[in-house]
N, C-alpha and C positions, 0 to 999 in steps of 0.2 A: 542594609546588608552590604549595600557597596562602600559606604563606609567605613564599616568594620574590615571589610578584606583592605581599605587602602590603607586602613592603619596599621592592620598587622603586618602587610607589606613593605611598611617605612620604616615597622620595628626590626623586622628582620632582615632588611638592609642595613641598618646601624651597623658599626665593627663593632666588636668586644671590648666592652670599655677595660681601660689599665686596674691592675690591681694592685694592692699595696701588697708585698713582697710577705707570704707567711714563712715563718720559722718559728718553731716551740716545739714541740714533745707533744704524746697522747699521758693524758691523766687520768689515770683509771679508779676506778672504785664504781662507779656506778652502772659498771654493767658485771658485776662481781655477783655470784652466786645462784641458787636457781631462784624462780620465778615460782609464786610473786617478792615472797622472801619478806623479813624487817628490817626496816632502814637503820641504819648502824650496826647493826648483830650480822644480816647475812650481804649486804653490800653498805658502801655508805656513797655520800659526793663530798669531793674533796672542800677542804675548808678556804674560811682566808687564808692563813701562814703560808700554807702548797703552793697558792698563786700568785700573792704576793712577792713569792722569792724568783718564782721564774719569769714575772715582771721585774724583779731588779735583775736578774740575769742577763735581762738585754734577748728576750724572747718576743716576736710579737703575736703570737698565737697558740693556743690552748687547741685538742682535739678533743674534745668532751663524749665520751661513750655512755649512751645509757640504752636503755631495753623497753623494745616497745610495748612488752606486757604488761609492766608497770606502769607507762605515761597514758595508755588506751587499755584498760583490764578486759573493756570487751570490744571485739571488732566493731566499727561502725556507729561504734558509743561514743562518748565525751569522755575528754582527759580527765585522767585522775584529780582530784585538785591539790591532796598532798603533795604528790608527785610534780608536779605541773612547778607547786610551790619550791619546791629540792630544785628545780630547773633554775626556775628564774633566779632565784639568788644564788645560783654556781654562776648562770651568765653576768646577773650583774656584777659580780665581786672579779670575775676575769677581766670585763670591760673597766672595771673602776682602778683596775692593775695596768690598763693600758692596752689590752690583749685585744684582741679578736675571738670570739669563740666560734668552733666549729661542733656544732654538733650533730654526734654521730649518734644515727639508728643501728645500735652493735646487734644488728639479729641474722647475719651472715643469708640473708633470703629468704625467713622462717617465722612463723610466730604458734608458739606453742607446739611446737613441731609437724607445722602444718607447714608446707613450702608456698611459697609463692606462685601464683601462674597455675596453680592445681586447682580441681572443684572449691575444696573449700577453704581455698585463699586465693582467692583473682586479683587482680592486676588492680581492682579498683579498691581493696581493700589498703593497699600502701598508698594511694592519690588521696582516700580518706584519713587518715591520720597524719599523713604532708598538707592534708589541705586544712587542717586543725592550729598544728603546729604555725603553717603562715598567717591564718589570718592574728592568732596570736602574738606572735615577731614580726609581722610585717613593719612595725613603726621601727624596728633595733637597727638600723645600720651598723654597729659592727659585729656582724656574726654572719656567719656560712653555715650552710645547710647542706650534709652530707647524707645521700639518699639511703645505703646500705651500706654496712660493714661486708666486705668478703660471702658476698652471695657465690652455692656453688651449687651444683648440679642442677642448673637451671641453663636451657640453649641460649646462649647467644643473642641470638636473633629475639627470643620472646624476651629476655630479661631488655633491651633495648626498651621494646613495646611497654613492658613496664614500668619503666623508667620514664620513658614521655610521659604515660599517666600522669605518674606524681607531678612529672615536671610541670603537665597542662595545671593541675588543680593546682598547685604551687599558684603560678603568675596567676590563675581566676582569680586565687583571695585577694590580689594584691601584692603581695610579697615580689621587691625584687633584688633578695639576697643573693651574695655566690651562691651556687650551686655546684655540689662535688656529686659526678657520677663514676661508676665504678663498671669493669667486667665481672662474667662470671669466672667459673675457676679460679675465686679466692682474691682477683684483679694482679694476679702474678705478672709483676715487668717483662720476667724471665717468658713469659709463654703467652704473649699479648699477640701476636701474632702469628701464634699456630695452630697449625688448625687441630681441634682435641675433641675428644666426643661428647663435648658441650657445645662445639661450635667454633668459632674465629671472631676473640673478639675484636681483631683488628680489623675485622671486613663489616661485622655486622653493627659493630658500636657507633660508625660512622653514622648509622641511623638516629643518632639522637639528634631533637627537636627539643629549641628552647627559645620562645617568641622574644627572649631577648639577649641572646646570646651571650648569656651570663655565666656560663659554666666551666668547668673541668674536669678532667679527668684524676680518677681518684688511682696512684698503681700501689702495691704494698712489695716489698723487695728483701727477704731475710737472702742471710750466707751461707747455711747450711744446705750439705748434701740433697734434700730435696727441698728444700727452702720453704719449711714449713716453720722455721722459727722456732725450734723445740729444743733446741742439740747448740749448745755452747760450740764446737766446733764452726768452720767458715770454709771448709773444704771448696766450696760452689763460689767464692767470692769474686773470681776472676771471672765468671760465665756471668754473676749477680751483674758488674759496673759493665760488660757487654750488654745489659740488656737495659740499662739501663742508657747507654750510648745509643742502644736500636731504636728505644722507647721516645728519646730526643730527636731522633732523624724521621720516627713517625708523625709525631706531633709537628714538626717542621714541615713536610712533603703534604699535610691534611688541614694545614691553618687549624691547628686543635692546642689546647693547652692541658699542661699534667700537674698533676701535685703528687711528692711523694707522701704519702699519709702514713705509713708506717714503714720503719725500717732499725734494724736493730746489731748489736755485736758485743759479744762476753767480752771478759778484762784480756783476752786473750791478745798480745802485741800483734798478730798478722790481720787480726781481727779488729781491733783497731785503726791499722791502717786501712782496710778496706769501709769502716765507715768514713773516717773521714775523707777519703776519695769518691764517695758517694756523695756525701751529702755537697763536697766542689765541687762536683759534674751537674747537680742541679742547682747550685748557685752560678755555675759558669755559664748559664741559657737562662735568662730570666725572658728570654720572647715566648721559648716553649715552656717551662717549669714556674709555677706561683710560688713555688718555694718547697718546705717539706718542715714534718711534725716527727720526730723518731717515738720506736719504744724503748722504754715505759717507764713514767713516773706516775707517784701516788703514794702516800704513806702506807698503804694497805698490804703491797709486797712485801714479801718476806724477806729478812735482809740477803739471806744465799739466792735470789733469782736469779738468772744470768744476764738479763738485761735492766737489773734495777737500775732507773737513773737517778734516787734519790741519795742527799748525800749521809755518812756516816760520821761518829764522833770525828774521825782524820779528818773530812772536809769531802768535798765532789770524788766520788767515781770516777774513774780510770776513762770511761766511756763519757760522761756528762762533760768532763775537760776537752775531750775532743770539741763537743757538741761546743763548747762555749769559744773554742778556738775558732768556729764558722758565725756563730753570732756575733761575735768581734771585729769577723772584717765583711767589711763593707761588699755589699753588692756592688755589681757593673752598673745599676741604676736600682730608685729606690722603690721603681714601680715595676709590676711584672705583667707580663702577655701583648697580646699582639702591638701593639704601638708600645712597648718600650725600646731602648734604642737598643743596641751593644755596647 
């Protein structure tokens, strides 16, 4: 016993090793439609050609969303194997692009519309399908693992606690991938630090616990009036990159690191400029920011979306030529978090 406390001791002494610098887009299709649904008719996962191009794009990461009813159909049960199958060859074909993947459990703190932290969905019910997931990917070195999509009406404080969960059974299997964690309240930049009738997740998130301090913070940041990402307008854009400036001076002040995991802006010019002023504010802190993944590509978007980044017969979107104007230049360095330089 005392050796196990003196090793986890030394583990949790380490600093936070560097990371390689994410940038790409969320690709969607696989958390598309209700559950459990059929693969190609009511969601699908994106092909080679999809990934292949935003590996030549000069991207180095994929945000891969899929749903947890389909990869565990029943709580506490074993992965799907179809399913499981649709994973690994999204992951390989990203990795074989170059990519990093990131994948995302898109169930916003819910499964089956049962919430998390409630009778019947505990806190150990998400450490069991993270602990599935690792022992499974534990050998991938290039993928991250993102705990929740926009978990919400869960406090603070317990979604923390649930989040260690997973994070404990994570590092048991083995696994010692990134690891993105998120607030509740949808993990809004805009309101990370206020207190809401969920909680603060700027006071309580502080509680996360990762024996090998391998993580980040996950924040998501639209421009719209209430920044729910719904409304082509950007009226809030100017409060949006303040909070996204608060968001950097937090993560500074708490030795913490952020990724922006979604963020998004119609063809609209003011809108426009307020992405690509975002996504320079996290490329200009690579000590606090791993980088950022915007929305939304995937062929499955309907071509009028407002934030489709795929391109048309003309060529890239109005939006994706921003995005390609921040993967073109160069980082302050090519690694990101605590030991990177300025």
């Amino acid at each position: 016993m005392r050796l196990a406390a003196l090793a986890l001791a030394l583990l949790t002494a380490l600093p936070a090793q560097a990371e390689t610098c994410l940038r790409g887009v969320n690709l969607s299709g696989a958390e598309f439609g209700e559950t459990p649904g059929k693969i190609d008719t009511d969601y699908t996962y994106p092909g080679e050609q999809t990934i292949q191009r935003l590996g030549k794009l000069g991207a180095s990461a994929i945000r891969l969303p899929f749903r947890w009813e389909r990869i565990q159909p029943r709580l506490n049960g074993g992965l799907d194997i179809m399913e499981l199958a649709y994973l690994d060859q999204t992951v390989r074909r990203i990795n074989e692009a170059g990519l990093i993947a990131i994948i995302d459990l898109h169930n916003y703190g819910y499964y089956a519309k049962k919430q998390l932290g409630s009778k019947d969905l505990p806190a150990e019910a998400l450490a069991d399908v993270w602990r599935r997931l690792a022992e499974h990917y534990r050998d991938r070195p290039k993928l991250a693992f993102s705990l929740m999509n926009e978990p919400h009406d869960i406090h603070s404080a317990d979604w923390a606690k649930i989040q260690n969960a997973a994070i404990a059974a994570i590092r048991k299997a083995g696994a010692k991938q990134l690891l993105l964690v998120t607030g509740t309240a949808y993990g809004g930049a805009h309101s990370w630090t206020s207190d809401l009738p969920v909680g603060n997740n700027g006071r309580d998130l502080l509680g996360v616990v990762d024996p090998l301090d391998r993580y980040a913070y996950d924040f998501h940041q639209y421009l719209d009036a209430d920044y729910s990402g719904r409304a082509p307008e950007c009226s809030a854009a100017a409060n949006a990159l303040k909070a996204i400036d608060d968001v950097t001076a937090w993560l500074k002040t708490n030795g913490r690191r952020g990724f922006l995991g979604e963020f998004a802006a119609s063809n609209r010019p003011e809108c426009l400029t307020a992405l690509r002023q975002m996504a320079a504010k996290v490329d200009a802190n690579p000590q606090q920011w791993l980088g950022w993944t915007a929305w939304g590509a995937g062929p499955w978007w309907p071509a009028d979306y407002i934030f489709n980044l795929e391109p048309t017969k003309a060529g890239e979107r109005p939006q994706m030529k921003v995005l390609l104007e921040r993967l073109k230049t160069k980082r302050p360095s090519a690694i990101c978090g605590r030991e990177a330089k300025p």
